[in-house]
N, C-alpha and C positions, 0 to 999 in steps of 0.2 A: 345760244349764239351759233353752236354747231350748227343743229335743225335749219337755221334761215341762210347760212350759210349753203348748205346742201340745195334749200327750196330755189336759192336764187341762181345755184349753177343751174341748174334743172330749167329754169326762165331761158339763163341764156344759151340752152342748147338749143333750147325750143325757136330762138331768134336765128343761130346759126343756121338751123335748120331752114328755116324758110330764107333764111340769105343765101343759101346753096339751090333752094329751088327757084330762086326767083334770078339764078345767072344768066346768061345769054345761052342756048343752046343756038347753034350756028343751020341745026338740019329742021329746025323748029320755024313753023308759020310764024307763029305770033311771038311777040318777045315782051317784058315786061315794062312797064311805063317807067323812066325815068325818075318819077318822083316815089314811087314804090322803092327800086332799090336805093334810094338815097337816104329814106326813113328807115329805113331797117337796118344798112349801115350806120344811121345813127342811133338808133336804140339798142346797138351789138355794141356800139364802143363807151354809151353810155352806162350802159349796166356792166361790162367791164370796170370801166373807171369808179363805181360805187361798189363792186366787190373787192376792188385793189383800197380802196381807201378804209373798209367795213376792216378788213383783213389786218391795217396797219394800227386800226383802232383798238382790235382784239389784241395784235401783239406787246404793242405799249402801256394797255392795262394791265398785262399779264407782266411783264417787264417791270412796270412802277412797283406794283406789288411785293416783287422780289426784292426790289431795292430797299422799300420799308421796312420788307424784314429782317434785310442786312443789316441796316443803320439805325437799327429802334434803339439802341443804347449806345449812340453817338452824339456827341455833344455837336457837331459840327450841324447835325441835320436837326437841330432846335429849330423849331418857330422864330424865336429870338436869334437864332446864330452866335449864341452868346460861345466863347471860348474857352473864356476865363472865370474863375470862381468868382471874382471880385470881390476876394479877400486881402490883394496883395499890400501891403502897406507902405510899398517904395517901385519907382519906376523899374528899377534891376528885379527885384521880385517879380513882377508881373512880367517882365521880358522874359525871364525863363519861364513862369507857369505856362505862357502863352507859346512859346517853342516848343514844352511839353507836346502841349495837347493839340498844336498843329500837326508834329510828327508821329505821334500817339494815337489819335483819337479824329484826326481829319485824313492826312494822307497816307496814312496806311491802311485804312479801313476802302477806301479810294480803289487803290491798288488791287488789292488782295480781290474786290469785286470783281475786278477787267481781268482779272489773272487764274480769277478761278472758273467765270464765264465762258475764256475758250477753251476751245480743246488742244490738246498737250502738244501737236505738232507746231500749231498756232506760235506759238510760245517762242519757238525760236526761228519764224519765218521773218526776213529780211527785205524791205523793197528792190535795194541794189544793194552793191561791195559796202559804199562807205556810208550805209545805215546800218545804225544797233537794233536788233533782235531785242522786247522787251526778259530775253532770258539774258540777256549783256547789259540792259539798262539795271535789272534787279542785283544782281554780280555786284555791278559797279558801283548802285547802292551802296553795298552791303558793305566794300571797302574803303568807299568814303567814309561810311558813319562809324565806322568802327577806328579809322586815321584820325579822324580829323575830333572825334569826341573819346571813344574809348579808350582810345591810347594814348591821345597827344594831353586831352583832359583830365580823364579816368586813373592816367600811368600804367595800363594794363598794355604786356609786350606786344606786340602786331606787327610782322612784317608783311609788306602789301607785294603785291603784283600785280601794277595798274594795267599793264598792258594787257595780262592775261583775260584779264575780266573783259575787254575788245575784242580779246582774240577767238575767245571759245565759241563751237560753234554749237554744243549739245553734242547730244543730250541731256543735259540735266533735269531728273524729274519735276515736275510740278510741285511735288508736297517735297522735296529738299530746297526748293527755291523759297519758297514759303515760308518753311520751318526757320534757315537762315537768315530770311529777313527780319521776320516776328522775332527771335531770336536776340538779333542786334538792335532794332530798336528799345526792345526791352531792356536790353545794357545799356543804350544811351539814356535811356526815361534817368535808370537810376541814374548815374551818373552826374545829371543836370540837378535832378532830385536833392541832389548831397553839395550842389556848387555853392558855395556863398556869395552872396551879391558884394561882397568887398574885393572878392578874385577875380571878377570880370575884366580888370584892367590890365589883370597880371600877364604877361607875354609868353608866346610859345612858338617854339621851331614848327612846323609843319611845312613837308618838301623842301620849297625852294622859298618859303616864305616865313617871314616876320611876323604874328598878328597879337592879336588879345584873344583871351579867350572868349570876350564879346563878339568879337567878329567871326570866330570859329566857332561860335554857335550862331550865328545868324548866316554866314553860309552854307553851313549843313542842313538849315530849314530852307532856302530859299534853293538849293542844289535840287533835295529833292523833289520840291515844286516843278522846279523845272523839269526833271525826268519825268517827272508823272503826268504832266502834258504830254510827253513822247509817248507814254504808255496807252496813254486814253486815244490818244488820236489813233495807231494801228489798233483797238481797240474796237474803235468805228469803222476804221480801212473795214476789219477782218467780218464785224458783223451786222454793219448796217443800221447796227439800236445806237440810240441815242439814249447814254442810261440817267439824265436826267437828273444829277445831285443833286441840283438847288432848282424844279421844278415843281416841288409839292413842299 
């Protein structure tokens, strides 16, 4: 792919070439027919436009690739899409298995992609004031899930500082942002892992709210859904790839 890549710049030098011989010279007798530079013009923007397109074809192969080697041992990127074991034997069992392995095994594996893809500056670049930096959406993550399941569910002590996690602006490395998240999700896996489906109903303070613990685990999967949208899209801002989760 390199080789024809190289042959075809090589073509269109060769066209440049004669589109620069074939301009108007002003001290010049004769000038060039009208329909000459017009086909050469369009055989420079066409063979342009099929090395721009050759070029985007080479990078999204090279792109998919990577991504299958990410997610070969993700349940999310099945043929089936399947989630869940479909073992569960009551709808509360399957509501956690399936909270599991969305925040488990779909969108953290998700993340960790877009996060490990750009480069470190990346990480905490902002569009304006009052956009988060995906190193403020990861932060933010990481004291949600640790409030709203580890501690409020788990009973493990946690004091937060919501605002901090808005506030920072970096640096913080890449592999402690990582470490941290992998980190606490793996404390919430357990956590859910160990719930009983007869507790779900059971109530809990969290902030300024009342809920079940049903609902405190259905917003912690659904919180992070939505942050990891935020992530993926400067994701694409920063590199242009579309990394294609559910295109193969």
């Amino acid at each position: 792919m390199r080789e024809t890549f190289k042959r075809s710049r090589a073509c269109l030098q060769r066209f440049q070439t004669v589109a620069n011989s074939d301009r108007v010279d002003t001290n010049s007798r004769s000038r060039p027919s009208v329909g000459t530079a017009h086909n050469t013009r369009h055989n420079t923007h066409t063979l342009w436009a099929r090395l721009h397109e050759q070029k985007e074809r080479q990078q999204e192969a090279f792109h998919l690739v990577r991504i299958k080697q990410s997610f070969s041992n993700c349940k999310a990127y099945s043929h089936t899409m399947e989630s869940t074991t479909g073992n569960a034997k009551t709808p509360e069992s399957e509501f956690i298995e399936a909270s599991r392995v969305f925040l488990r095994d779909d969108y953290l594996p998700k993340l960790l992609h877009c996060v490990e893809q750009l480069p470190e500056e990346a990480l905490w670049w902002r569009p304006n004031d009052v956009s988060n930096s995906i190193g403020n959406l990861i932060l933010h993550l990481c004291g949600n899930l640790r409030q709203w399941i580890v501690s409020s569910i788990g009973g493990v002590e946690f004091k937060r500082d919501r605002e901090a996690e808005f506030a920072a602006r970096g640096p913080v490395p890449r592999a402690e942002l990582i470490g941290n998240l992998k980190r606490v999700v793996s404390e919430v896996d357990g956590v859910l892992e160990g719930l009983e489906s007869r507790r779900l109903l059971e109530r809990v303070k969290i902030q300024k709210y009342d809920v079940s613990k049903l609902q405190a685990v259905y917003h912690v999967v659904e919180h992070f859904g939505y942050h990891l949208g935020q992530i993926l899209y400067i994701y694409k801002l920063r590199t242009g790839i579309d990394p294609k989760f559910y295109k193969f």
